[in-house]
C-alpha positions in Angstrom: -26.1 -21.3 -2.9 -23.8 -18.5 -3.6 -21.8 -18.6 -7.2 -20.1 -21.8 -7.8 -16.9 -23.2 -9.8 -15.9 -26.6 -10.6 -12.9 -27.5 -9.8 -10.6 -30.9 -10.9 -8.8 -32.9 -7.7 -6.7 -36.2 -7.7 -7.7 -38.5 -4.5 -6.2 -42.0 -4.0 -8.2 -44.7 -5.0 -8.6 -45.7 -1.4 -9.9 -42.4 -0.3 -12.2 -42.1 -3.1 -14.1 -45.6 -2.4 -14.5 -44.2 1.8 -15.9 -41.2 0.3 -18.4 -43.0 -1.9 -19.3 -45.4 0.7 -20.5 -42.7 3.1 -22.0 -40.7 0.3 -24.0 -43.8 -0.3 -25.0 -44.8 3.0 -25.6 -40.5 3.6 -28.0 -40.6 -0.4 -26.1 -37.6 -1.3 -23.4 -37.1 -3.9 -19.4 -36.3 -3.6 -19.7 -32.3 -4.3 -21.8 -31.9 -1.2 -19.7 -34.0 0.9 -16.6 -32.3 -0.5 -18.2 -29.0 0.4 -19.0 -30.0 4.0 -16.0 -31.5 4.5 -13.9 -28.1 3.5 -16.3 -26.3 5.7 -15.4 -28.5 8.4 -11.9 -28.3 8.0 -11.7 -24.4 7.8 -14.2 -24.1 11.2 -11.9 -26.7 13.1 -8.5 -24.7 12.0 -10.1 -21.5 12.8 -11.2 -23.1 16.3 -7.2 -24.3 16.7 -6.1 -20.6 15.6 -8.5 -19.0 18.2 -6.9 -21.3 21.0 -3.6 -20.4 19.8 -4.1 -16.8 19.9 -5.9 -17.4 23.6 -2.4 -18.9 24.5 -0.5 -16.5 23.1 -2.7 -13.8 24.8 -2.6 -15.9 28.6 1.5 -15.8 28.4 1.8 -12.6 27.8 -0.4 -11.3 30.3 0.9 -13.9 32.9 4.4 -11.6 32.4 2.8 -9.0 32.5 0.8 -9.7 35.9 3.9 -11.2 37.0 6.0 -7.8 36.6 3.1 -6.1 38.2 3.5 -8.3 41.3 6.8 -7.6 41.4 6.6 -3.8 41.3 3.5 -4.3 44.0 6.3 -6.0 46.3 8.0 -2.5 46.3 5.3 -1.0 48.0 5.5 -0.2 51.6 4.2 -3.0 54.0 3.3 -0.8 56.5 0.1 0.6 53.6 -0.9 -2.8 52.7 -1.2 -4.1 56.5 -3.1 -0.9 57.4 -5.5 -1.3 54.2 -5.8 -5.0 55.4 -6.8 -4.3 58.9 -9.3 -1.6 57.8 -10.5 -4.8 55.5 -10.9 -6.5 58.3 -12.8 -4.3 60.7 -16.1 -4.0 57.9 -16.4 -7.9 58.2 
């Protein structure tokens, strides 16, 4: 294990007594369930940031396809039926 400090926290007396109840029943010891449980916490925040930047990412390109519709409704008609029945004709 890389380098490691040793740090003070405060829990609630509550929380404490869950925590050594699972250490217990898991035959390990509160540091490693401390650690784990900070690792989890980071990989499940990282997982929500990714999902928020995926959102972010879906909204802005939905504008953007949306003003690219938009522009392709400009276009003259008369082009897209002709490319559609030239479509057609290889089926």
């Amino acid at each position: 294990m890389a380098e490691s400090k040793r740090i003070m926290i405060s829990l609630p007396n509550t929380l404490l007594q869950e925590v050594d109840n699972i250490v217990a029943m898991e035959k390990g010891n509160r540091s490693q369930f401390i650690r784990e449980a900070m690792r989890l916490y980071i990989r499940e925040r990282r997982k929500i940031q990714i999902r928020e930047n995926m959102k972010k990412g879906y909204r802005e390109m939905g504008a953007m396809n949306l003003a690219l519709s938009e522009v392709g409704l400009d276009l003259d008609i008369s082009a897209l039926k002709s490319y559609e029945a030239k479509l057609a004709e290889c089926e």
